[in-house]
N, C-alpha and C positions, 0 to 999 in steps of 0.2 A: 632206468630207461628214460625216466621225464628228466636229470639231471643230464643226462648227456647229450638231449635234445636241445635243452635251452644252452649247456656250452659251445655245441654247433652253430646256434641260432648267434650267439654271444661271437663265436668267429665268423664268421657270415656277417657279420656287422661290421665288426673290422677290419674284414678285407675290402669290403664296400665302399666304407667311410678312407679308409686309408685311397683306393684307387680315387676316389672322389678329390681328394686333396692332391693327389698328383696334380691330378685334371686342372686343379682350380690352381694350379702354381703355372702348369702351360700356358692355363686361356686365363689372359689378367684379369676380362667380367666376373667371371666364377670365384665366390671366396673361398677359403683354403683352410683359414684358419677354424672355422667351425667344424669341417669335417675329422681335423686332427686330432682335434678335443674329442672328438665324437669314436675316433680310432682309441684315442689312450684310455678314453673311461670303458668303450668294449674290451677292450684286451684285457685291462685289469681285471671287469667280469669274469671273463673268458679264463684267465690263470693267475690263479691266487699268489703264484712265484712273482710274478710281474707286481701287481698290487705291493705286495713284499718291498719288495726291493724300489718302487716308484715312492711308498711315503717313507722310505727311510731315508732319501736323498735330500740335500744341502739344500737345494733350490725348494722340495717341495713344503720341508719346512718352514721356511721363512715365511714362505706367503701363506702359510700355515697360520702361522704366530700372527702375522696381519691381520686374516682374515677371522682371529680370535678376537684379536684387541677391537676390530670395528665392531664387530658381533654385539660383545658386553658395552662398547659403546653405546651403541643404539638401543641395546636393551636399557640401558641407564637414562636414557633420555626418554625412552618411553615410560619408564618408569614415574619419570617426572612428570611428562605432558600428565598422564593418568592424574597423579596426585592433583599437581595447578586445577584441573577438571574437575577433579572431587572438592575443590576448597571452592571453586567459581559456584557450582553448584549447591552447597552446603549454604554459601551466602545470599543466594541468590531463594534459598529457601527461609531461609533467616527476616532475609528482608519481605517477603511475601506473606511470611508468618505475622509480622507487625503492622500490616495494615488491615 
């Protein structure tokens, strides 16, 4: 009962979002592109067939693989700021220590 209310709720959102981006394609003001986003992530909610078949496609892995590589980028950089941090501080105890 409560699963079939949130995949309701999950269409209902799609349909929403999806007319919203109409809208926002007729009247130039209105953006578009946010509600489509906001269509493709409901739907995928909304039908596990969709999801399926959305991350097995060509385009959405690529940006897949991108948005892995920047991921572990910045994790590796934070990793470092951390470290530089711990060694600034380590010396900075070092030297307070000697006076």
């Amino acid at each position: 009962m409560l699963n079939s209310i949130k995949r309701f709720l999950w269409l209902l959102l799609a349909i929403i979002s999806f007319v919203l981006g109409v809208i926002g394609i007729l009247i130039p003001v209105m953006p578009q592109v946010p509600f489509f986003i906001l269509f493709i992530i409901s739907l995928s909610r909304f039908s596990p067939r969709f999801h399926d078949w959305l991350t097995n496609t060509k385009l959405y892995r690529k940006f897949q693989k991108i948005l892995d590589k920047k991921i572990a980028e910045a994790e590796a950089r934070s990793e470092q700021i951390k470290q530089t941090w711990y060694h600034v501080l380590w010396l900075k105890f070092l030297l307070l220590a000697r006076i």
